[in-house]
Each structure stands twice: as C-alpha cells, then as structure tokens.
C-alpha positions in Angstrom: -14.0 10.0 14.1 -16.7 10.2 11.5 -17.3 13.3 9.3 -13.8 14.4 9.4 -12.7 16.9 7.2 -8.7 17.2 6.4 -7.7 20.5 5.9 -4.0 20.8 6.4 -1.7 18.0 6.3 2.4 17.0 6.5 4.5 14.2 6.7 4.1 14.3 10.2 1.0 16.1 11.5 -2.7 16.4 9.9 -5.2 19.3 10.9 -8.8 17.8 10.8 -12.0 19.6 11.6 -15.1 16.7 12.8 -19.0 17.7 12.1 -19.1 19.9 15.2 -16.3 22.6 13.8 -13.6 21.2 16.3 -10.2 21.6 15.4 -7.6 19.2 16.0 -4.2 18.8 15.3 -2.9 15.2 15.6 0.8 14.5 15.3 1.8 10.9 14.2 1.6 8.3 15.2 -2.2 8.6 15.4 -4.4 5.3 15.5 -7.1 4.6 12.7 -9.9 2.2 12.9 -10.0 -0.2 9.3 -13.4 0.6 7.5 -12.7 -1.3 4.2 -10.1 -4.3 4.2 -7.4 -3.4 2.3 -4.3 -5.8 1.5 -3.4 -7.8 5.0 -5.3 -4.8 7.0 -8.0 -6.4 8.4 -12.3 -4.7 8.6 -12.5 -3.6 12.2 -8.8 -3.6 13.6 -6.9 0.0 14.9 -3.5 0.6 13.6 -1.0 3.3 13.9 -0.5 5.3 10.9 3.5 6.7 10.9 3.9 9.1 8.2 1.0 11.0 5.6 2.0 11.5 2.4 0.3 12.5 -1.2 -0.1 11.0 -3.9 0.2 11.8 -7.4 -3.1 13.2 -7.6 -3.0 14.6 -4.0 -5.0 12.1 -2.6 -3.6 11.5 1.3 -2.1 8.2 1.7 -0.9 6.9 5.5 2.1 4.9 6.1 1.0 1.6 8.1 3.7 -1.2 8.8 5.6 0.4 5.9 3.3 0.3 3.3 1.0 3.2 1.9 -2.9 3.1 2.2 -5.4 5.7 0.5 -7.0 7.4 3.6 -10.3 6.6 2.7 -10.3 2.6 3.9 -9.6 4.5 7.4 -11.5 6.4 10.7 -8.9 8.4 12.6 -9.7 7.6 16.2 -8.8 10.4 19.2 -8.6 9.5 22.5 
C-alpha cells in the first residue's frame, strides 16, 4: 500500500489511512511486502507481521518470525 499513513496502532491491530483518505483497520496477522533487506528478510518477499509494538522512541516496530523490524523496510499489502 503506498502512502500509508499510521494513525492509531496496538499490539494487535493498526488504523492506516492510504493517499485517497480510506480508512482501514487491519488486525494481525497482516502481510507486508520487503522494501529494504533487512537481516535474513529478503528485498521483494511478503511476510506476515504477528504483533506491532513501539519502540523507545515510538517508532512502530512489527513482529516477523519472532524478531522486531522498524516498519519503515515494509509496504503493508491488503487484499
């Protein structure tokens, strides 16, 4: 989903707004496209993202295959 604003978010659900003022709601697990390799997480692969959490700094971080990933490396996808 490009453009995607986040403006609501918990450890199971995020609230997301795209570039045409659509709100969505998507509950986890939600699927996410790699935009930046990061770690074993390959450019170009989808992966389900289990949990959202924040960091320190309140930056959103998803829980893939156990491990935490700044959102940023990531394009939710929606069916």
């Amino acid at each position: 989903m490009d453009d995607e604003m986040v403006y609501y978010y918990d450890s199971y659900s995020i609230l997301i707004i795209n570039n045409q003022s659509k709100i969505t709601r998507l509950y986890t697990p939600f699927s996410v496209l790699c935009i930046e390799a990061v770690d074993d997480l390959k450019f170009g692969c989808t992966f389900l993202v289990d949990e959202i959490f924040p960091d320190e700094d309140e930056m959103l971080l998803y829980k893939i295959y156990g491990n935490l990933y700044p959102y940023n490396y990531f394009s939710i996808i929606q069916h």
